[in-house]
DRENDOMAR-375347 format. One record per residue (C-alpha): residue number from 1; x, y, z. Coordinates in nm, 2 decimals, m for minus. Example, Ala and Ser with C-alpha at 12.3 -4.5 7.8 and 13.67 -1.06 7.14 Angstrom:
BEGIN
+-----+--------+--------+--------+
|   k |     px |     py |     pz |
+-----+--------+--------+--------+
|   1 |   1.23 |  m0.45 |   0.78 |
|   2 |   1.37 |  m0.11 |   0.71 |
+-----+--------+--------+--------+
//
This chain:
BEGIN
+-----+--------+--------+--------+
|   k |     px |     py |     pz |
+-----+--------+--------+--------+
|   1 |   5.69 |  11.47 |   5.74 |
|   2 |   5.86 |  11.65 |   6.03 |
|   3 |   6.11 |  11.83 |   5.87 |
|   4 |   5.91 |  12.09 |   5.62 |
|   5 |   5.56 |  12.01 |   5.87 |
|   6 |   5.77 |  12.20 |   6.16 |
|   7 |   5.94 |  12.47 |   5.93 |
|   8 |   5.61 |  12.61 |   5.84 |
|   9 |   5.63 |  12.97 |   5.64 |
|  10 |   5.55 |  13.26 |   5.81 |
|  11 |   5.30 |  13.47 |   5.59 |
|  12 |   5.30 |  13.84 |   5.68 |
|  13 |   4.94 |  13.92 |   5.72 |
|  14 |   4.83 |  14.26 |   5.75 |
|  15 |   4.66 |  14.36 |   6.09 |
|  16 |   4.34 |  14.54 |   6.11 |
|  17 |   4.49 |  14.83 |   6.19 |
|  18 |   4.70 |  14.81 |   5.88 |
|  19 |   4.40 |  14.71 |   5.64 |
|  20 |   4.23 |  15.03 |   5.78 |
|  21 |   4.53 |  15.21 |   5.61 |
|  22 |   4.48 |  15.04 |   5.30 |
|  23 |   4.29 |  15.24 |   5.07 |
|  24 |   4.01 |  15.01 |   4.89 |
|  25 |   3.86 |  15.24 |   4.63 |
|  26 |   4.10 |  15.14 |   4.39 |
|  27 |   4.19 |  14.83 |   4.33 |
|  28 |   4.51 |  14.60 |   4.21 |
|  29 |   4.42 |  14.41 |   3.91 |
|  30 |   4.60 |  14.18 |   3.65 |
|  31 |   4.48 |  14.22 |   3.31 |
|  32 |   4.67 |  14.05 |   2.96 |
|  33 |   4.98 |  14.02 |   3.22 |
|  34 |   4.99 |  14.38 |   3.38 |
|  35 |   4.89 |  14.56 |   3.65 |
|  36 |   4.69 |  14.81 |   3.67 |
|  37 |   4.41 |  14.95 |   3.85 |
|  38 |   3.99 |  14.95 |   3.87 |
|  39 |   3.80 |  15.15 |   4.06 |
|  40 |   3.46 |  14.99 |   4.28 |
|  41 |   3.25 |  14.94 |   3.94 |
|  42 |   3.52 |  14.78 |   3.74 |
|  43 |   3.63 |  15.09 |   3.58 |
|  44 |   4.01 |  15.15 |   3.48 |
|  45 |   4.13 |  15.40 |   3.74 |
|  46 |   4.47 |  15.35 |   3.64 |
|  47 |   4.55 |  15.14 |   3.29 |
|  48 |   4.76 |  14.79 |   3.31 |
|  49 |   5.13 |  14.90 |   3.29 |
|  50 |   5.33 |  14.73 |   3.59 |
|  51 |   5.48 |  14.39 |   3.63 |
|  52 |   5.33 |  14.45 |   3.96 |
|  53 |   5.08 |  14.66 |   4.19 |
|  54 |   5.00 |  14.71 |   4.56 |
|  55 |   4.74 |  14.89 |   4.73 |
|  56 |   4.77 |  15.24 |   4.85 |
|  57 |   4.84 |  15.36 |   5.18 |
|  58 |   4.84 |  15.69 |   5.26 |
|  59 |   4.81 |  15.80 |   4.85 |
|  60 |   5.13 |  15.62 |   4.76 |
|  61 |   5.18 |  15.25 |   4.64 |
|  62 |   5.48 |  15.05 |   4.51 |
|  63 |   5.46 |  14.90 |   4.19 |
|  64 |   5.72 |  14.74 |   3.96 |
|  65 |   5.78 |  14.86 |   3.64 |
|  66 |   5.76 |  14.61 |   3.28 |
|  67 |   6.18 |  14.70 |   3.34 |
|  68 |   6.15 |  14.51 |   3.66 |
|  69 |   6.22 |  14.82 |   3.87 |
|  70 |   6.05 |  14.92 |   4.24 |
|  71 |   5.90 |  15.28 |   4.23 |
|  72 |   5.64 |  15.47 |   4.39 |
|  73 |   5.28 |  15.62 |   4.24 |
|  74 |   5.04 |  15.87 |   4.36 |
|  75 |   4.67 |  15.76 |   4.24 |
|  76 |   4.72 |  15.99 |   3.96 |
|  77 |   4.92 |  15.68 |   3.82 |
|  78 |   5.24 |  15.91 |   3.76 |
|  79 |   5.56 |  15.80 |   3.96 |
|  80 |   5.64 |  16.01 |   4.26 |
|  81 |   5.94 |  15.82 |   4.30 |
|  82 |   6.12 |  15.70 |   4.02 |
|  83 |   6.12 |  15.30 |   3.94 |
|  84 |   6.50 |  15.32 |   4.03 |
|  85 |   6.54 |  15.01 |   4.27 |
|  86 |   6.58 |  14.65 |   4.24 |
|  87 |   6.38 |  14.54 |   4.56 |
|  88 |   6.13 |  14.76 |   4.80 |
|  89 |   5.86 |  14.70 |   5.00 |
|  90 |   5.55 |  14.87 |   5.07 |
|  91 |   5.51 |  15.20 |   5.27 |
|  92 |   5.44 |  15.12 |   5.63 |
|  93 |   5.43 |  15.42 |   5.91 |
|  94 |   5.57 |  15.66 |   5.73 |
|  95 |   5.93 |  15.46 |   5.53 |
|  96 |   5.94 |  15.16 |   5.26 |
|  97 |   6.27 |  15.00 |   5.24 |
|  98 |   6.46 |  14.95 |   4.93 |
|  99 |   6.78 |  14.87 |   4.77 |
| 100 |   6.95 |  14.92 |   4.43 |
| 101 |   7.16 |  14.62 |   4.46 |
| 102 |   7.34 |  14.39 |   4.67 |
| 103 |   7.54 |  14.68 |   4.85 |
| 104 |   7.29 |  14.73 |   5.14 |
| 105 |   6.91 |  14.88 |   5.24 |
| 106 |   6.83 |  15.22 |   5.27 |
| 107 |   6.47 |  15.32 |   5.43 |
| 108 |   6.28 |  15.62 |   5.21 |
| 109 |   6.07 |  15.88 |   5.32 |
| 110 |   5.75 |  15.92 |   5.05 |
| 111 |   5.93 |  16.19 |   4.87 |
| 112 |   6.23 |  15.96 |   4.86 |
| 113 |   6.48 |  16.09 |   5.09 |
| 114 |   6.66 |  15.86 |   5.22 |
| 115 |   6.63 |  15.87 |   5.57 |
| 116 |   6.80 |  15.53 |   5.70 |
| 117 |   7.10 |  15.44 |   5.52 |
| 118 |   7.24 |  15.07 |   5.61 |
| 119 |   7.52 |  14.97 |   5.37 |
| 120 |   7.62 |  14.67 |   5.60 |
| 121 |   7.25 |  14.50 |   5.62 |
| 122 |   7.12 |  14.20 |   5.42 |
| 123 |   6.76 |  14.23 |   5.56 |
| 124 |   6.54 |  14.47 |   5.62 |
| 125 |   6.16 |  14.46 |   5.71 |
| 126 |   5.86 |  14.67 |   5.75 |
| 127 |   5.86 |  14.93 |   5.99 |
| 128 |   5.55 |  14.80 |   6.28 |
| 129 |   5.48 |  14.97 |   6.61 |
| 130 |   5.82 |  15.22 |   6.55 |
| 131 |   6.02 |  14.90 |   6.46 |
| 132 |   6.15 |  14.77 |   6.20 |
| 133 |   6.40 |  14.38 |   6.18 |
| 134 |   6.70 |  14.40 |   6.05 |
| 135 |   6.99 |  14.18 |   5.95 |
| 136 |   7.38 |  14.24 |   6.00 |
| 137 |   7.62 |  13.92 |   5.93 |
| 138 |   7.31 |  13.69 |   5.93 |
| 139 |   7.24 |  13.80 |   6.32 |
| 140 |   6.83 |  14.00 |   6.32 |
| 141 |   6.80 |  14.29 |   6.55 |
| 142 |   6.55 |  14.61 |   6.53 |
| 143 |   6.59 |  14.93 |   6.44 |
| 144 |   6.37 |  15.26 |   6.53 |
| 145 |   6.26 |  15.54 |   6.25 |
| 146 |   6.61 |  15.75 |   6.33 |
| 147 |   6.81 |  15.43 |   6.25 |
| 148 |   6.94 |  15.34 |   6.57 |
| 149 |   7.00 |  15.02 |   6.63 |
| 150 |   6.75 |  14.94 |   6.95 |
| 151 |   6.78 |  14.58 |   6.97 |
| 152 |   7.12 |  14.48 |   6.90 |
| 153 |   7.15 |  14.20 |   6.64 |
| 154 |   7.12 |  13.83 |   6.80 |
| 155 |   6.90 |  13.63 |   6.68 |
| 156 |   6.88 |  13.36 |   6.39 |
| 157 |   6.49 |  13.54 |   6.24 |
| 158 |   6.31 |  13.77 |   6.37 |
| 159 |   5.96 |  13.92 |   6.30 |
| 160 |   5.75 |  14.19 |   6.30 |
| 161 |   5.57 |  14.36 |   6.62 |
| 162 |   5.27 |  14.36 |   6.70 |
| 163 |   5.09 |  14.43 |   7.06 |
| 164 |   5.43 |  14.53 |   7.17 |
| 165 |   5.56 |  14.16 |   7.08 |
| 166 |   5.82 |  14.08 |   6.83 |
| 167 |   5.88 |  13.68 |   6.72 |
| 168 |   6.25 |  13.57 |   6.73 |
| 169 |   6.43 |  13.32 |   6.66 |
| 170 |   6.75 |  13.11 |   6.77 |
| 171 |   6.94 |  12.81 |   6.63 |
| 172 |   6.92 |  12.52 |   6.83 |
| 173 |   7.19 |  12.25 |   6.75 |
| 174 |   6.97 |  11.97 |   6.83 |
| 175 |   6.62 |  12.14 |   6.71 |
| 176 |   6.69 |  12.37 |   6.44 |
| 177 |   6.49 |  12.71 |   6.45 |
| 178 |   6.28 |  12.73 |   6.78 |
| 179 |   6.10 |  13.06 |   6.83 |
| 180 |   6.01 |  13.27 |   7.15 |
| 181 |   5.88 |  13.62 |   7.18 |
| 182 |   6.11 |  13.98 |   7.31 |
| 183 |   5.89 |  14.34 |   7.38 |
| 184 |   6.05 |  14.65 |   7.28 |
| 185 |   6.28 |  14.70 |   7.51 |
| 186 |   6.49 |  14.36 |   7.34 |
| 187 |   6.41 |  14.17 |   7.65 |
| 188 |   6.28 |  13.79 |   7.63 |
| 189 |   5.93 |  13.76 |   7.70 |
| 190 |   5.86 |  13.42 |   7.60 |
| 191 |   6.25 |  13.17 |   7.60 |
| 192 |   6.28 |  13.02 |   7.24 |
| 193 |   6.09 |  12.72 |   7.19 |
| 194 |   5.80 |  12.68 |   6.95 |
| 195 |   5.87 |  12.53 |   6.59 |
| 196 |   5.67 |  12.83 |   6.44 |
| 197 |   5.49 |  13.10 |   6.61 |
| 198 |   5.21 |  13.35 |   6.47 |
| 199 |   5.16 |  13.72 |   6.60 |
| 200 |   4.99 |  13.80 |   6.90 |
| 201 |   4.65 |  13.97 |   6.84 |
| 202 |   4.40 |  14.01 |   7.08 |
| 203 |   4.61 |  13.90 |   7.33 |
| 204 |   4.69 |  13.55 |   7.21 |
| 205 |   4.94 |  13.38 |   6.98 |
| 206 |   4.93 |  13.09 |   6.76 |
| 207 |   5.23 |  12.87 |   6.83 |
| 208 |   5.34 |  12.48 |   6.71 |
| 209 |   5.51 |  12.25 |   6.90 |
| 210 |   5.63 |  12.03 |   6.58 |
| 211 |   5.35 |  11.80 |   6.57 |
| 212 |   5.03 |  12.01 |   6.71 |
| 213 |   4.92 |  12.39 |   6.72 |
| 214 |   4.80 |  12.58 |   7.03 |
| 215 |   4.78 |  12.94 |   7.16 |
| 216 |   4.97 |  13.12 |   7.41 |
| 217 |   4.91 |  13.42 |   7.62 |
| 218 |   5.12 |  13.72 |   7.66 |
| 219 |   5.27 |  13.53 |   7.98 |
| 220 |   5.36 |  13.23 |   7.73 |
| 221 |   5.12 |  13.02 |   7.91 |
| 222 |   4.87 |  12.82 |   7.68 |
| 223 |   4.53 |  12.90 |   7.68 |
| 224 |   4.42 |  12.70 |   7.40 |
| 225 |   4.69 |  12.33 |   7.44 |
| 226 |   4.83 |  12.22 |   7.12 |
| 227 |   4.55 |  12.00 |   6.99 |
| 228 |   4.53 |  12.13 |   6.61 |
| 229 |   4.67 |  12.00 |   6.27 |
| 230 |   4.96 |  12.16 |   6.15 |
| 231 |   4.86 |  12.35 |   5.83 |
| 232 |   5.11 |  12.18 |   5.55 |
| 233 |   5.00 |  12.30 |   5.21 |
| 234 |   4.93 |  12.59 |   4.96 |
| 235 |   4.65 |  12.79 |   5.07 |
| 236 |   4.67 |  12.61 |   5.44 |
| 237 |   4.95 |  12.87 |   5.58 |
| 238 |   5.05 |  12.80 |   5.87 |
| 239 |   4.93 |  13.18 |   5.96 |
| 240 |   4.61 |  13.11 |   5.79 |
| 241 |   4.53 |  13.02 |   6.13 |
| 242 |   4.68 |  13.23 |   6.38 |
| 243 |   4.48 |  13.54 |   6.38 |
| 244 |   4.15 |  13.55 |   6.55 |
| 245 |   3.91 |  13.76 |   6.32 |
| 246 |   3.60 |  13.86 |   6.48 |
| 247 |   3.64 |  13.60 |   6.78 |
| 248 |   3.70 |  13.32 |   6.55 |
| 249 |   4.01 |  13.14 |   6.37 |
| 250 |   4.06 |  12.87 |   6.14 |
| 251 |   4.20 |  12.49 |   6.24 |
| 252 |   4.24 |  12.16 |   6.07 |
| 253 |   4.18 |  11.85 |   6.19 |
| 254 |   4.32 |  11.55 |   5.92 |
| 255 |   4.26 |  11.75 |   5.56 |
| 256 |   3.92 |  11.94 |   5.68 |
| 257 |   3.94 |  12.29 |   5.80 |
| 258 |   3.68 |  12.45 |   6.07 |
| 259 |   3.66 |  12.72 |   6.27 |
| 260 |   3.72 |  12.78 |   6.69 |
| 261 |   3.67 |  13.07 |   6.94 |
| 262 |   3.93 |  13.20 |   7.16 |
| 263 |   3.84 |  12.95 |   7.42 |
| 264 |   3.96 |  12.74 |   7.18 |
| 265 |   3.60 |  12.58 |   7.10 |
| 266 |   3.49 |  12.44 |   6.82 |
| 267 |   3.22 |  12.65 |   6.67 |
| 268 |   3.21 |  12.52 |   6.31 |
| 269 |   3.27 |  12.13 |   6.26 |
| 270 |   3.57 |  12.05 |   6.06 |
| 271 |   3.41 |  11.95 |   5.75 |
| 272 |   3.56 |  12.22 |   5.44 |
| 273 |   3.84 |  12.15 |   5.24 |
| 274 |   3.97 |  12.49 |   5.31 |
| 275 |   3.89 |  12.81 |   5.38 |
| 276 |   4.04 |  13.16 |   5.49 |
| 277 |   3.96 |  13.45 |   5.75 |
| 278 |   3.62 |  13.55 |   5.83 |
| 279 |   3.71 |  13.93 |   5.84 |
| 280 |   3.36 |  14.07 |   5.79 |
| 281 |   3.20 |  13.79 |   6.00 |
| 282 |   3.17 |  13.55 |   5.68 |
| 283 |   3.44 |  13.33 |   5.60 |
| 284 |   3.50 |  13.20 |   5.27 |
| 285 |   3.53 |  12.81 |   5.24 |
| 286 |   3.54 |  12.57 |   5.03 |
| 287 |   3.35 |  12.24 |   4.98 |
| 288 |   3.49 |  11.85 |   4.90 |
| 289 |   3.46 |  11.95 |   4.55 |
| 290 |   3.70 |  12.27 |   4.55 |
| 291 |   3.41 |  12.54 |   4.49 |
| 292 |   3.42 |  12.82 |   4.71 |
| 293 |   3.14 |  12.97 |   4.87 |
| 294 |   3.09 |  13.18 |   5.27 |
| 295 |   2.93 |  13.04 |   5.55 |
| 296 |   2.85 |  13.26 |   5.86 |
| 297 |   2.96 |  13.23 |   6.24 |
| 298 |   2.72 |  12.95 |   6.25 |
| 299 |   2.86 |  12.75 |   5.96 |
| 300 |   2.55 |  12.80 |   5.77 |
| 301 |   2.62 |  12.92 |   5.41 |
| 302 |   2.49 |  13.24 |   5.27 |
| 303 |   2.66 |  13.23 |   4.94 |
| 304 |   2.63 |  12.88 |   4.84 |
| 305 |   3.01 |  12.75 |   4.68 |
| 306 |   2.99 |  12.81 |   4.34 |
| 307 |   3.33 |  13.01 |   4.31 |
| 308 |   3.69 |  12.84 |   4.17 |
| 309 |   3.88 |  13.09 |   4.45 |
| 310 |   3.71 |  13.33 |   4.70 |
| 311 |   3.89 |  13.63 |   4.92 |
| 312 |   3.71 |  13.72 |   5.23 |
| 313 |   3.50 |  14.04 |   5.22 |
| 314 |   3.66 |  14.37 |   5.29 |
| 315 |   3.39 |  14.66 |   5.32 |
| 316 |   3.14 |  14.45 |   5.20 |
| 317 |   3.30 |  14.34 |   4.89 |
| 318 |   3.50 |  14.02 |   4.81 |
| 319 |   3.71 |  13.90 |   4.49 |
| 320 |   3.60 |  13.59 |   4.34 |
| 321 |   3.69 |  13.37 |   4.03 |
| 322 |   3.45 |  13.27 |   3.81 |
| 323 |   3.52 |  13.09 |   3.46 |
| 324 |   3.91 |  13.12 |   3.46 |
| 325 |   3.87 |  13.52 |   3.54 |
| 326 |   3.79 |  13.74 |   3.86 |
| 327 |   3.54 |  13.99 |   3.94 |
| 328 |   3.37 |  14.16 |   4.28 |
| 329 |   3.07 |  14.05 |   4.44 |
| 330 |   2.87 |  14.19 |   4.71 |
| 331 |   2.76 |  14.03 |   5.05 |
| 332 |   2.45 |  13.91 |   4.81 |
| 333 |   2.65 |  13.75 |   4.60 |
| 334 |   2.58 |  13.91 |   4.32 |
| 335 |   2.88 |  14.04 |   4.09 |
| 336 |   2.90 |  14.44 |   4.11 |
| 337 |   3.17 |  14.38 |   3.87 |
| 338 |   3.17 |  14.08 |   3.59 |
| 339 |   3.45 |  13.81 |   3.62 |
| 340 |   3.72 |  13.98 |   3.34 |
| 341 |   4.05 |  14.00 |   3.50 |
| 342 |   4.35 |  13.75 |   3.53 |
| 343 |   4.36 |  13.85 |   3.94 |
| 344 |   4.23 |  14.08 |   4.17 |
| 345 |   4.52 |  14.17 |   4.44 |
| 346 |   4.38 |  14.10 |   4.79 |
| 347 |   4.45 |  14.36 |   5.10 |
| 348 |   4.56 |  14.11 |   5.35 |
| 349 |   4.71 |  13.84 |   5.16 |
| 350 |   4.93 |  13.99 |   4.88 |
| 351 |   5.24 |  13.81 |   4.84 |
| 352 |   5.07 |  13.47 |   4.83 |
| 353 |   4.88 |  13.61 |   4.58 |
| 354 |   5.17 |  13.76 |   4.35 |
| 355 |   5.45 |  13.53 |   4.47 |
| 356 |   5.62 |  13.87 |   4.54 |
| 357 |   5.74 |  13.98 |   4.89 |
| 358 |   5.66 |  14.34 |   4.97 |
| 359 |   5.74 |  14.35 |   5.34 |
| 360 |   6.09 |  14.30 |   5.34 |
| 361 |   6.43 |  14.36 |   5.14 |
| 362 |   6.69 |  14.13 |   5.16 |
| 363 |   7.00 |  14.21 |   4.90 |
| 364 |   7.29 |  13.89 |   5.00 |
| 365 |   7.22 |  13.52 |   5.10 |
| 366 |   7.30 |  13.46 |   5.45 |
| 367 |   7.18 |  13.06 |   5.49 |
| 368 |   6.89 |  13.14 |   5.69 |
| 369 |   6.75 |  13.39 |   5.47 |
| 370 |   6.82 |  13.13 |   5.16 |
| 371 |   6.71 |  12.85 |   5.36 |
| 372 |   6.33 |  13.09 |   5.38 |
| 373 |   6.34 |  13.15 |   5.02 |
| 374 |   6.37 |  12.78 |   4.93 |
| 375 |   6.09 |  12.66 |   5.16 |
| 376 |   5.87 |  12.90 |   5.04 |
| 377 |   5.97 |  12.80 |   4.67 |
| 378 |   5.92 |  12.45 |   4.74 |
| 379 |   5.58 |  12.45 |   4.99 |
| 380 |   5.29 |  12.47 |   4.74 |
| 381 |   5.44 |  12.22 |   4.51 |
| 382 |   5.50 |  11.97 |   4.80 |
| 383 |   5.11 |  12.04 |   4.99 |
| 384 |   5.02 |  12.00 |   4.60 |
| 385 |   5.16 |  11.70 |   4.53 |
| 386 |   5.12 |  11.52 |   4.90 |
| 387 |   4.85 |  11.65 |   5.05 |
| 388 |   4.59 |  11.71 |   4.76 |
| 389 |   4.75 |  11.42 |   4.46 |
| 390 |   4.83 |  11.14 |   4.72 |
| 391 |   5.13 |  11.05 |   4.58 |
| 392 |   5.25 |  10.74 |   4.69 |
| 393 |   5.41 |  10.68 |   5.03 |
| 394 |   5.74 |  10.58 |   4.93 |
| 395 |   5.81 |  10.91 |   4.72 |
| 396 |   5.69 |  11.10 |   4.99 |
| 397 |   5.99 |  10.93 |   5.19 |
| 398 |   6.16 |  10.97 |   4.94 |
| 399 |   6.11 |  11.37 |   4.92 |
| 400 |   6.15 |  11.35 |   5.33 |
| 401 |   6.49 |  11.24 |   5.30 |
| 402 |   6.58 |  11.50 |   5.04 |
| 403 |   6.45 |  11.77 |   5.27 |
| 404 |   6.60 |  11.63 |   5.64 |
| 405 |   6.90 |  11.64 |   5.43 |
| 406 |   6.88 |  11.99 |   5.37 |
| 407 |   6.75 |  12.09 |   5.74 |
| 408 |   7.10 |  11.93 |   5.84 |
| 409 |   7.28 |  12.14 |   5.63 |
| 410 |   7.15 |  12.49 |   5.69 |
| 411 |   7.27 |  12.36 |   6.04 |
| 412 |   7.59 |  12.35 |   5.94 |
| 413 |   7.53 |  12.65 |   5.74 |
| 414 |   7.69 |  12.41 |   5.43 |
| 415 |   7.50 |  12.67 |   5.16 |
| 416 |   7.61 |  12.45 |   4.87 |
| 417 |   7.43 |  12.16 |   5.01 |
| 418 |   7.09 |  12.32 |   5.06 |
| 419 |   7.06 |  12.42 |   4.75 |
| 420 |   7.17 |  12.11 |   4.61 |
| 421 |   6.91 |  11.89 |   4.84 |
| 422 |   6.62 |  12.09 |   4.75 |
| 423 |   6.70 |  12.11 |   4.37 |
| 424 |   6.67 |  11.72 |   4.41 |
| 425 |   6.36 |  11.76 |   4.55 |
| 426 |   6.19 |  12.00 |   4.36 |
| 427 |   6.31 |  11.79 |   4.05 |
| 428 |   6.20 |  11.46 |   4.16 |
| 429 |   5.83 |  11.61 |   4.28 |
| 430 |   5.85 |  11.79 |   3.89 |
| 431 |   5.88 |  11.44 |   3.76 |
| 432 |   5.59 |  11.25 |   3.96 |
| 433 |   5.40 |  11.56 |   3.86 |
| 434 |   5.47 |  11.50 |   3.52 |
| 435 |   5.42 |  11.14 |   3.57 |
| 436 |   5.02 |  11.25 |   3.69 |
| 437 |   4.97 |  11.47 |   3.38 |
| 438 |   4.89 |  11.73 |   3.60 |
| 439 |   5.00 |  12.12 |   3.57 |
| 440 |   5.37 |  12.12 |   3.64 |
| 441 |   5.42 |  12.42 |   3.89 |
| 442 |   5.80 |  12.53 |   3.86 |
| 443 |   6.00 |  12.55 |   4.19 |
| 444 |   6.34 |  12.61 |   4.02 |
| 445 |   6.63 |  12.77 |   4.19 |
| 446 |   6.83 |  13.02 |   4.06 |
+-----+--------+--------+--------+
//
C-alpha cells in the first residue's frame, strides 16, 4: 500500500543526550486511570492525580490536570506553574511551549514567564540545539531562544535538530511530501527527496525511498542502499529504526524484525516479530508468539520472552507487563517491583505510549498539520488490522483507495475531503474489526 507505506509517522524519540536529562528516580505511572508517580522500589513518590505525567527534566515536569489542563510540578508534586493551558509540551533547554487556545503559542520560562510570545503561529515545537520549528500560514521555519525568526518560514514540515541537521519538508505536485535536510544557518544540505527521513545520529540518517529504507551520510550520500522493509504498523515506527543505539539498529525484512551495524550488516537474523532499541546493549524482542523477552548484541537471549510488552533498559532497569499490569525488572530479570500498575511511562517513547504529544503545540488546522494528525489516528488500527489480522486482500484495496483519495486531497489542500476519506476508512476498518470479534480500537475524528 504505497500511499500510508510512504507517509510513515515520524516519532519524536529522545536522544541520548536528552535521556541523560531525564531524571529516572521517579517514575510516571498509571494507576485506576491517573497518573502519578513511584519511586525505584514501587513506592508512591507522588499519588495518582493527573490525566497525565511526564518525566522530569531539570526538577520540573508537565502534567495534565483530571480538568484537562497543562501545568508544571516540582517533585514535591505541588504545581509551580498553574494547570492554566490547553496544550504544552515538555521542558526542553530551558522553555516548554504552550497555548491557552487557538489564538497563538507562547514559549515559558520554568517560572512561567513568558519569554516568546507568537500570536500568529499554529505550530510550535521543542526547542533542540537553540532551535525550535515553527509554523506561520501553514509555511515551517525555526526560531532561536530570543524569538527571532532564524529560518524564515518555507517549508511544508519541518523537524527537529539534531547534529546540526534539521529535516524539512516540501510539497511536491507529483510526489506529495518529499523530505531533505537544512543546517542552522537555513541552508539546504541535503535537496528534498526521501518519502520519510529519521534524524541524524552518529553521523547517519535513516531515509525511505517509498518502497525501501537506507541511510545517508551528512553529504546525503548513502552508506547503507535502501534494502530494508518499510516499517508499516503499531509498534514498527518507521523511527523505530532510524537510530543506531550502541552500533546497532533495528530492520525488517517481510513481518520479522532483526538488527544491523552501521555498515549496514546484518548482525542478528530477521527472525522476531518485533522489537525495539537496544539502549543498554540488550534489546527487547519479541517471539512468533507475541511474548517479549531481550536478546544481546549476539541475538542470544538473556531474559527468555515471557513478557506481554517489554521497554528497553534505562540504567539497568526496564518496564515490563506481566498479567494485564506492569512492574520493573532488573537486567536479571527479576521484578524489583511487582506487576501492579495500568502503565509505566517510558523515557524515550512517551507519546506512543500515552497517545499524547508533548513535543509540539499546534492550536489551528492548517491541512498538513491535520493531514499528520489523521495518519497518526489511523496507523495502529490499519498495521492492526493488515499487517497482524490479514484481512482479506480486497478490503485492503479497498482501504487503499479510501486513503490515495485522501493523499490527493491534502494536495489540493481540499480539508473537507480528507477528513471525509479517512472517516470512511477508519469506519470501514471499525466494521471488519467488528466482523473478527476482535478489540475494536477507535480512530474517530473529531
Amino acid at each position: 500500500m504505497k500511499s500510508l507505506s510512504v507517509t510513515l509517522l515520524f516519532i519524536f524519540l529522545l536522544s541520548c543526550t536528552e535521556l541523560q536529562k531525564q531524571s529516572l528516580d521517579i517514575i510516571p505511572v498509571k494507576s485506576a486511570n491517573k497518573w502519578g508517580y513511584i519511586s525505584i522500589d514501587g513506592k508512591f513518590a507522588i499519588n495518582p492525580q493527573f490525566s497525565l505525567a511526564t518525566y522530569f527534566v531539570d526538577g520540573i515536569a508537565m502534567v495534565r490536570s483530571i480538568e484537562n489542563k497543562v501545568g508544571y510540578i516540582g517533585k514535591d508534586g505541588k504545581y509551580i506553574i498553574n494547570p492554566v493551558y490547553a496544550k504544552g509540551t515538555v521542558f526542553s533547554e530551558g522553555l516548554a511551549c504552550v497555548a491557552l487556545d487557538s489564538s497563538g503559542i507562547m514559549y515559558i520560562d520554568k517560572s512561567g514567564q513568558i519569554k516568546i510570545n507568537l500570536t500568529n503561529a499554529e505550530f510550535g515545537g521543542i526547542f533542540s540545539e537553540g532551535l525550535a520549528p515553527v509554523a506561520l500560514d501553514e509555511k515551517y521555519g525555526f526560531i532561536d531562544q530570543t524569538g527571532t525568526m532564524k529560518i524564515n518560514p518555507q517549508f511544508d514540515d519541518a523537524r527537529f535538530f539534531k547534529e546540526g541537521m534539521a529535516s524539512v519538508a516540501i510539497i511536491n505536485e507529483k510526489e506529495g511530501l518529499l523530505w531533505g535536510f537544512v543546517n542552522a544557518e537555513g541552508k539546504t544540505v541535503i535537496n528534498p527527496q526521501f518519502k520519510e527521513v529519521g534524524f541524524f545520529q552518529d553521523g547517519l540518517a535513516c531515509i525511505s525511498n517509498g518502497e525501501k529504507i537506507g541511510y545517508v551520510d551528512k553529504a546525503g550520500i548513502y552508506t547503507i542502499n535502501p534494502q530494508f522493509d518499510i516499517p508499516n504498523s503499531g509498534n514498527a515506527s518507521f523511527e523505530k529504526i532510524t537510530a543506531f543505539y550502541n552500533g546497532t539498529a533495528c530492520f525488517r525484512q517481510g513481518r520479522e524484525w532483526g538488527f544491523i551495524d552501521k555498515q549496514g550488516k546484518i548482525i542478528i537474523n530477521p527472525q522476531f516479530s518485533d522489537v525495539s532499541m537496544a539502549i543498554d546493549g540488550v534489546a527487547p524482542v519479541a517471539s512468533s508468539n507475541g511474548s517479549w523477552g531481550y536478546v544481546d548484541k549476539e541475538g542470544k537471549y538473556v531474559i527468555n520472552p515471557q513478557f506481554s510488552d517489554a521497554s528497553p533498559f534505562w540504567n539497568g532497569n526496564a518496564f515490563v507487563k506481566s498479567g494485564g499490569k506492569y512492574g520493573i525488572i532488573g537486567t536479571d530479570g527479576k521484578f524489583i517491583v511487582n506487576p501492579q500498575f495500568d502503565m509505566i511511562l517510558w523515557p524515550s517513547w512517551t507519546w506512543v505510549k500515552t497517545s499524547n504529544r508533548i513535543d509540539f503545540v499546534w492550536v489551528k488546522s492548517p491541512i498538513e498539520l491535520r493531514w499528520r494528525e489523521i495518519n497518526e489516528r489511523i496507523m495502529s488500527l490499519y498495521g492492526r488490522l493488515f499487517y497482524y489480522g490479514n484481512a482479506a486482500v480486497s478490503d485492503r484495496k479497498k482501504v487503499d483507495d479510501f486513503l490515495n483519495e485522501a493523499d490527493k486531497a491534502v494536495k489540493e489542500k481540499n480539508y473537507f475531503q480528507v477528513k471525509q476519506k479517512y472517516r470512511e476508512a477508519i469506519e470501514f476498518m471499525n466494521s471488519i474489526i467488528d466482523s473478527k470479534r476482535t478489540d475494536k480500537r477507535s480512530g474517530g475524528i473529531d
